[in-house]
N, C-alpha and C positions, 0 to 999 in steps of 0.2 A: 504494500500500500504506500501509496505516496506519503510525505512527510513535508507536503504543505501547511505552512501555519500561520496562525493570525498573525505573528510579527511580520513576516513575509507579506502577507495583507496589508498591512499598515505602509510598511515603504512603499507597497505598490500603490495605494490609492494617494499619497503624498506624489509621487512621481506623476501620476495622471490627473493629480490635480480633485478627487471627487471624494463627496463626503458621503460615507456609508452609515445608516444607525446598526446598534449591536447584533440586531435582529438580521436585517440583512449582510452584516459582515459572517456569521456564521453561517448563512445561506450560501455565499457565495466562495468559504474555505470549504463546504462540503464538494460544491461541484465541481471547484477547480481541481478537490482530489479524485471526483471521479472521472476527470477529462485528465489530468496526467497519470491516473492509472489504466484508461485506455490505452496513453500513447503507450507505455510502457510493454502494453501487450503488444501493438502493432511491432516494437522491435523484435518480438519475438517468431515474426513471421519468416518463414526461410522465404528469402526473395532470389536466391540464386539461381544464375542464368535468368532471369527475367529481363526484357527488356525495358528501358528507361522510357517514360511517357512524360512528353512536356503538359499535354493536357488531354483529358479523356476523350476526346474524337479524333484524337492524333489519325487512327486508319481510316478514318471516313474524309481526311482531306484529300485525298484524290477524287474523290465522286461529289465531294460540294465542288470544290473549285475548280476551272477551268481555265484554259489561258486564252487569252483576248484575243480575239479576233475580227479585223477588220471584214463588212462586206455590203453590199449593196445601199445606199443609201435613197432617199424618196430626193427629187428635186423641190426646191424652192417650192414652186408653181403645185405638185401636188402636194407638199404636205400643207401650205394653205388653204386647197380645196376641202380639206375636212375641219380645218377650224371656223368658227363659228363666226369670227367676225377679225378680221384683221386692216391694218392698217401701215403702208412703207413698207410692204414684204416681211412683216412681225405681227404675231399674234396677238389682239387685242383683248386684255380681260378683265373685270370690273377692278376695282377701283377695292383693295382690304383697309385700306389704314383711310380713315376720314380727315379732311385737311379739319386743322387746328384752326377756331376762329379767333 
């Protein structure tokens, strides 16, 4: 079991600046020993020959991403055939921000 303790607590909550009542500072040496007596087990995992992961979808970044590719573009003239109102060869569109009076 871990052998986190209220002294420990104390620097720490000095250090972060936060003030805990006693009630919550024992709430919170409980957890922190059962989150360092997690980790404590996680060492005990044999990770050998595992390979290293920067982040959990590391194998799925070939099938999200792709590489850029240039190809056909619409001209001028037709991609303003489908917008709705333009104006100088640019798309005209309401007005979001109200002028200031």
């Amino acid at each position: 079991m871990s052998n986190f303790s209220e002294k420990e607590l104390k620097e720490l909550e000095k250090l972060s600046r936060i003030d805990l009542t006693h009630d919550e500072e024992l709430k919170l040496v409980e957890n922190l020993k059962k989150i360092l007596d997690h980790a404590e087990k996680l060492q005990e995992v044999d990770i050998e020959g595992v390979v290293s992961c920067n982040y959990v979808l590391q194998d799925l970044q070939s099938s999200v991403l792709r590489a850029d590719e240039t190809g056909p573009t619409l001209s001028r003239e037709e991609f303003l055939s489908n917008a709705p109102d333009h104006v100088g060869g640019m798309v005209r569109v309401p007005p979001v921000i109200k002028p200031s009076a």
